[in-house]
Each structure stands twice: as structure tokens, then as C-alpha cells.
N, C-alpha and C positions, 0 to 999 in steps of 0.2 A: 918345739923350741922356737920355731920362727914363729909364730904366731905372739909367746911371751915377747920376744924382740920387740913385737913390731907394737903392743898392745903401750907395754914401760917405755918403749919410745917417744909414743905419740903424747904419753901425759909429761914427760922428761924425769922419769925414775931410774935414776944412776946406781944406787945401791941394792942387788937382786941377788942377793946373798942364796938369801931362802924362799925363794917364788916356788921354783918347782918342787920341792918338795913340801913346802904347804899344799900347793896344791894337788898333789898325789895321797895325801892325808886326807883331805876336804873329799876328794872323789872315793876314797875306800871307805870316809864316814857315810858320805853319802848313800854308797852302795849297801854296807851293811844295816843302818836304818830303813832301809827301801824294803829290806829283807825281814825284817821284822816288825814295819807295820804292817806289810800286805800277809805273812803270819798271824799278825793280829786279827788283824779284818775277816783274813777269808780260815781262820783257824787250821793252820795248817801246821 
């Protein structure tokens, strides 16, 4: 969370409604496509 603070600080983004939770979205999309192209690749 201090790290979000300090990031919309520095550009001066006041409305952070939905930061963390996009970006808890974006990392579990991340993870599950990670998981299924290294499925892909290594046929698993």
C-alpha cells in the first residue's frame, strides 16, 4: 500500500478509487496466463 502512496503521489493522482484492486486483478491475470502458456510450451 505504501509503495501505491508514494507511486500516485509522485505523478499527483488524487482519485485511487480502484488501484488496488486492478492491480490484484492484473497480477492473478498475469499468473494464470503464465500458467498456461508455460502448459502450452512445455505440454503439461
Amino acid at each position: 500500500m505504501y509503495i501505491i502512496t508514494v507511486y500516485l503521489g509522485a505523478v499527483g493522482i488524487k482519485k485511487v478509487r480502484h488501484t488496488v484492486a486492478t492491480g490484484l486483478i492484473t497480477d492473478i491475470a498475469s499468473f494464470i496466463m503464465s500458467v498456461i502458456i508455460v502448459a502450452v510450451l512445455f505440454g503439461y
